[in-house]
C-alpha positions as CSV (number, residue, x, y, z in Angstrom):
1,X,162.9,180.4,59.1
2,X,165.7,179.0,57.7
3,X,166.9,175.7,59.5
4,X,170.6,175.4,58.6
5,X,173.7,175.1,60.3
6,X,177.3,175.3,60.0
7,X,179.6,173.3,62.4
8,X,183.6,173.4,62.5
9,X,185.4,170.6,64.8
10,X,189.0,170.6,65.1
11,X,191.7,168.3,67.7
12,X,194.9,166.7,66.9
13,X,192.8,163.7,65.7
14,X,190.6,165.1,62.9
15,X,189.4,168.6,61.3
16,X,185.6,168.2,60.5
17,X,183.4,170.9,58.7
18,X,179.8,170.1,58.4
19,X,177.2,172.4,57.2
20,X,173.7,171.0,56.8
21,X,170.0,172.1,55.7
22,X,167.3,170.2,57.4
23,X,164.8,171.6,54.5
24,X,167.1,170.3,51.4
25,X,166.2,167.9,49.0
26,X,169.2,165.5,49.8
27,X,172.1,166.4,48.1
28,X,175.3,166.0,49.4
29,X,178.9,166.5,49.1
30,X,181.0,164.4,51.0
31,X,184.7,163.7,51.8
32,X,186.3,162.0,54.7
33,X,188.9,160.1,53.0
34,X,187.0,156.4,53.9
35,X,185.6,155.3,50.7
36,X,182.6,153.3,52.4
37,X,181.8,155.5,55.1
38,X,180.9,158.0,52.5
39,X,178.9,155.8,50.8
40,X,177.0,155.6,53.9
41,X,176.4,159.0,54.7
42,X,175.6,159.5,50.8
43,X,172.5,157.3,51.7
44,X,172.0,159.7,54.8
45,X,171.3,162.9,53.5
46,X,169.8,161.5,50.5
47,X,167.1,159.3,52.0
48,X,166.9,161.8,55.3
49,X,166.2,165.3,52.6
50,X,169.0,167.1,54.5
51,X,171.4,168.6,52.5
52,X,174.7,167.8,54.0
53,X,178.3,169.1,53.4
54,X,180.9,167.2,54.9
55,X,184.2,167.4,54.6
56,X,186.7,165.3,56.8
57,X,190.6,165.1,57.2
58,X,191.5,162.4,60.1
59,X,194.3,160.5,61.0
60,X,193.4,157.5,58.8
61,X,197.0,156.2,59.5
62,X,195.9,155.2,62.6
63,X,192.3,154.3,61.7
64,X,189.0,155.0,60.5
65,X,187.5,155.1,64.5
66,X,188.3,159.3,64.6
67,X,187.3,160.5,61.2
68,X,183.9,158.5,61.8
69,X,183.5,159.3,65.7
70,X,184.3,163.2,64.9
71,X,182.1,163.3,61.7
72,X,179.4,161.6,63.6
73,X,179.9,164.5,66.8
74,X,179.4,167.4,64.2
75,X,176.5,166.1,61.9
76,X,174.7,166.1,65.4
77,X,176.0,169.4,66.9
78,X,174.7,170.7,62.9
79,X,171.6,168.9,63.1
80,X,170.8,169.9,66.8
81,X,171.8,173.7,65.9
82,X,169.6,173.8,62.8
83,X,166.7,172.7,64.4
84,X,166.9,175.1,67.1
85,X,164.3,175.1,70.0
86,X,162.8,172.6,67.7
87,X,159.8,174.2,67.4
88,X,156.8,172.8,65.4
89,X,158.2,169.8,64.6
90,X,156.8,166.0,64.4
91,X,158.9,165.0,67.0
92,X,158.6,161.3,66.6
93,X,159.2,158.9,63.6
94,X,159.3,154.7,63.6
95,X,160.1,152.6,60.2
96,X,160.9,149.2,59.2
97,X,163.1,149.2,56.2
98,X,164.1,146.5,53.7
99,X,166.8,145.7,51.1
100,X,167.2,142.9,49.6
101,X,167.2,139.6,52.5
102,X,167.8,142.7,55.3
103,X,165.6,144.3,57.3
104,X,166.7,146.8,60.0
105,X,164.0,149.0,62.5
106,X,164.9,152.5,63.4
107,X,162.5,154.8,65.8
108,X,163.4,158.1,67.3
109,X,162.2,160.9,69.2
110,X,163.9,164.4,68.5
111,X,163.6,164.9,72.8
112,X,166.5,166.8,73.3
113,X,167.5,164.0,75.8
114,X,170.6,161.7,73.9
115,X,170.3,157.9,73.9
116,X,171.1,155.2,71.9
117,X,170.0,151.7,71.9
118,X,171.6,149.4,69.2
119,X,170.7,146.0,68.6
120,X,172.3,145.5,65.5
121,X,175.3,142.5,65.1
122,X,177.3,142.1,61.9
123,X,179.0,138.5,61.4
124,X,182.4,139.9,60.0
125,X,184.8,142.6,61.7
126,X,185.1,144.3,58.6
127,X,183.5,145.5,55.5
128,X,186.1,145.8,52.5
129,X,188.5,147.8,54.8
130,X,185.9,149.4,57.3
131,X,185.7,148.5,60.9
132,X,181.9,146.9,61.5
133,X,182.1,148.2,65.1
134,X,182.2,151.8,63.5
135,X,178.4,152.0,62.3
136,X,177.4,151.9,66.1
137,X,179.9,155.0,66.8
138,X,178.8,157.0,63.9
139,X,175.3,156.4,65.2
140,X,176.3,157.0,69.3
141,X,177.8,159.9,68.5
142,X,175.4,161.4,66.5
143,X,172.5,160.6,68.9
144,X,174.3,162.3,71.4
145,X,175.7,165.6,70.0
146,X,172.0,165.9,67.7
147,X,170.3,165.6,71.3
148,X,168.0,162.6,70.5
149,X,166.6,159.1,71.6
150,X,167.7,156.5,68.6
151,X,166.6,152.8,68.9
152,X,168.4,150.6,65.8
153,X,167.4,147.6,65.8
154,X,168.5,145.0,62.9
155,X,165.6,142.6,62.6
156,X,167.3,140.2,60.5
157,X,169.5,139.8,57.2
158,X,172.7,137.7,56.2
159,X,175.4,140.4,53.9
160,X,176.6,142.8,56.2
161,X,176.9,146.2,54.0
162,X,173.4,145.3,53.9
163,X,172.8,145.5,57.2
164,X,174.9,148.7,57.5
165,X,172.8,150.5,54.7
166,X,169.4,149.8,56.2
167,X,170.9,151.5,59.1
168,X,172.1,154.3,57.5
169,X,168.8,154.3,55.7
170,X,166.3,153.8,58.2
171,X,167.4,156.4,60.1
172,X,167.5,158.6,57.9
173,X,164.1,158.3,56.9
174,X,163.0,158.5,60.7
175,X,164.9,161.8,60.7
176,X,162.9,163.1,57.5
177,X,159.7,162.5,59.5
178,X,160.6,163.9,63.1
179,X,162.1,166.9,61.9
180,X,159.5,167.8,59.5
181,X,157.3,170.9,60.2
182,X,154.1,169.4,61.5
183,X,151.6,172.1,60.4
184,X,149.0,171.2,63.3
185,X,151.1,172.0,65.9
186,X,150.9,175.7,65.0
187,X,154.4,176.5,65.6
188,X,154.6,174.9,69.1
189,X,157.2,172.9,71.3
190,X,155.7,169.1,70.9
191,X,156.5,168.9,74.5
192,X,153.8,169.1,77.9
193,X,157.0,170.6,79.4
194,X,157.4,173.3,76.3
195,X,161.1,172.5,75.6
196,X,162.9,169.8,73.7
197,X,165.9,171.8,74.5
């Protein structure tokens, strides 16, 4: 079964189109006019496996907060669609990741219940032109439009795209793992309840 999605978002804010493939091999190609944020979400799909296409037009001449919120709201409405009744799958995934003097936890469960807990603090408002305070939207919104528990949790490090990159890169590994196709469960809901929906 093919575990793709295609998602279109559009408000007077921002158009988004996101189309993603759970089962890639992390390639990506990615536009939402915010030079860093794509960066970001480069390290996303490549370190996660999901193919991602993403392509953003916001109003930037306000600020970067709606392209990044609205992005964030359809890579999870993608992700959650793709993965479907979410069937077979690990479920769980925990990682400790380090770059360089950084090192930043990420855990998730793929519960179909949304929550974020974020323990991550940067020591400058901005990196280059991007808003710090954006990496924790990108990351609520996704965690609540993908339909799943993400704890981020930056353990300790000292250049702050640093710490934004293990972030970006944690979690996508953690994603990799829960939504992988664990073949003992024999195409079951990981669930007692027997949904994740």
């Amino acid at each position: 079964m093919s575990r793709t999605a295609s998602v279109s978002r559009k408000t007077n804010e921002t158009s988004v189109a996101v189309t993603v493939n759970i089962d890639g091999t992390g390639t990506s190609t990615i536009s939402t006019g915010v030079g860093f944020f794509d960066h970001m979400l480069d390290q996303l799909s490549r370190h996660s496996l999901i193919d991602m296409d993403i392509k953003t037009e916001g109003d930037l001449h306000v600020d970067d907060h709606h392209t990044v919120e609205d992005t964030g709201i359809a890579i999870g409405q993608a992700i959650a669609k793709a993965l479907g009744d979410r069937r077979g799958i690990t479920r769980y995934a925990s990682l400790d990741l380090a770059m360089d003097e950084t090192m930043t936890r990420a855990a998730v469960d793929v519960s179909g219940r949304p929550f974020l807990v974020w323990n991550v603090n940067f020591s400058a408002p901005k990196i280059g032109s991007f808003d710090t305070e954006l990496v924790r939207e990108f990351f609520n919104a996704l965690a609540q439009h993908a339909g799943i528990t993400l704890h981020i949790q930056n353990i300790y490090g000292a250049n702050n795209h640093h710490i934004s990159e293990t972030c970006f890169k944690a979690v996508a590994r953690v994603l990799r793992t829960a939504t992988e196709i664990d073949p003992r469960q024999a195409g079951r809901v990981p669930s007692t309840k027997g949904s994740l929906a």
